[in-house]
C-alpha positions as CSV (number, residue, x, y, z in Angstrom):
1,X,-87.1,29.9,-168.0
2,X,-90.6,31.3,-169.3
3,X,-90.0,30.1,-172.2
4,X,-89.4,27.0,-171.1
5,X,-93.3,27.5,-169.4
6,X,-94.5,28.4,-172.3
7,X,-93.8,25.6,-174.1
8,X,-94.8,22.9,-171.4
9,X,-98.0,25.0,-171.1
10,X,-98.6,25.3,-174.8
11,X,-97.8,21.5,-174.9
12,X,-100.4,20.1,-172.2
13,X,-103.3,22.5,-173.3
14,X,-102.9,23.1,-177.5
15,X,-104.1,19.9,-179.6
16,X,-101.4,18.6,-181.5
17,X,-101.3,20.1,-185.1
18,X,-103.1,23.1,-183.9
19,X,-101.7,26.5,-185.1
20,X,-101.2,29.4,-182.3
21,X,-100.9,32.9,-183.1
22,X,-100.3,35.5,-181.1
23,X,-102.7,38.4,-181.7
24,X,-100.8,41.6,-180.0
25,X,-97.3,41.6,-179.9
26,X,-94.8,44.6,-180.0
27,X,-91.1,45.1,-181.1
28,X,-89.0,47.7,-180.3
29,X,-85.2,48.9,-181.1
30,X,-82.9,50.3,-177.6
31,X,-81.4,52.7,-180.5
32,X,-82.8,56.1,-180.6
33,X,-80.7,57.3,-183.0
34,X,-82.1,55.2,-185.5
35,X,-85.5,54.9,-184.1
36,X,-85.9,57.9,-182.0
37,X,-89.4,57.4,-179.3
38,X,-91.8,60.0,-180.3
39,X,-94.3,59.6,-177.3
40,X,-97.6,60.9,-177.9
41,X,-99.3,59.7,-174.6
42,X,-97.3,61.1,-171.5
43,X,-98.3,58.3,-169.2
44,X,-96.6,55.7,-171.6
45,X,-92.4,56.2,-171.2
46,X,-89.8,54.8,-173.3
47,X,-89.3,51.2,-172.6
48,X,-85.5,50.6,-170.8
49,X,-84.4,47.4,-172.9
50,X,-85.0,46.3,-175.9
51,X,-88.1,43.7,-177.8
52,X,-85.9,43.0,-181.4
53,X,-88.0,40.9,-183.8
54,X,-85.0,38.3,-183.6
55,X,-86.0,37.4,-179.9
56,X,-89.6,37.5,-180.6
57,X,-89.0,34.8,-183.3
58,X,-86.9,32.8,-180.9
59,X,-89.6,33.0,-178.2
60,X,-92.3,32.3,-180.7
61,X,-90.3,29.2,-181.8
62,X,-90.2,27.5,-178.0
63,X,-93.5,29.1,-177.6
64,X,-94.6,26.7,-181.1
65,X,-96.6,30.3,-181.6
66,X,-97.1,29.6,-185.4
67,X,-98.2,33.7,-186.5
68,X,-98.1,36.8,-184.6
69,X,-99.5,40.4,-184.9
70,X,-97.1,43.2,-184.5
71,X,-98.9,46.5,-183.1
72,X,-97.0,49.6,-183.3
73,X,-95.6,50.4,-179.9
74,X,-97.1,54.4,-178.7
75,X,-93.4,55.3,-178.1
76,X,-92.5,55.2,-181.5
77,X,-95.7,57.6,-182.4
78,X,-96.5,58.0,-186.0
79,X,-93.1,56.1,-187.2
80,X,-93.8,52.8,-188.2
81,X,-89.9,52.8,-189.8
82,X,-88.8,49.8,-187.1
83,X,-91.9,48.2,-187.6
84,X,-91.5,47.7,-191.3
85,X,-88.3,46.8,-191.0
86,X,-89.2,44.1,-188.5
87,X,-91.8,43.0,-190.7
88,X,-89.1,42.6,-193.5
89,X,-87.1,40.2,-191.2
């Protein structure tokens, strides 16, 4: 459903031919073997489901969001391993 929003919101307010991108976005894996959270900041906890990069491009696609920036998530501290890999995708 908010996708759904998104896209008649991006429709009635974006000029046509116009690109979007979406300039803070974050990914995250629900496997901590692979991608164990290393929280630096105590106030931020581990996030409860997960952000893959495939639903982020499926979102961005009903969204027509052109580009995006992925910011590394604080859980995942000094690792950047699943952000590379999503980058790869």
């Amino acid at each position: 459903m908010l996708a759904t929003n998104l896209q008649d919101v991006t429709n009635r307010i974006v000029p046509r031919g116009t690109m979007i991108v979406d300039s803070h976005l974050h990914v995250w894996s629900s496997d901590p073997t692979a991608y164990p959270w290393q929280p630096l900041l105590a106030h931020v906890p581990p996030p409860t489901y997960e952000a893959p990069v495939g639903r982020l491009i499926a979102d961005m696609a009903r969204a027509k969001v052109g580009k995006a920036i992925l910011v590394q998530p604080s859980v995942y501290g000094r690792d950047h391993s699943y952000l590379i890999e999503s980058v790869k995708t």
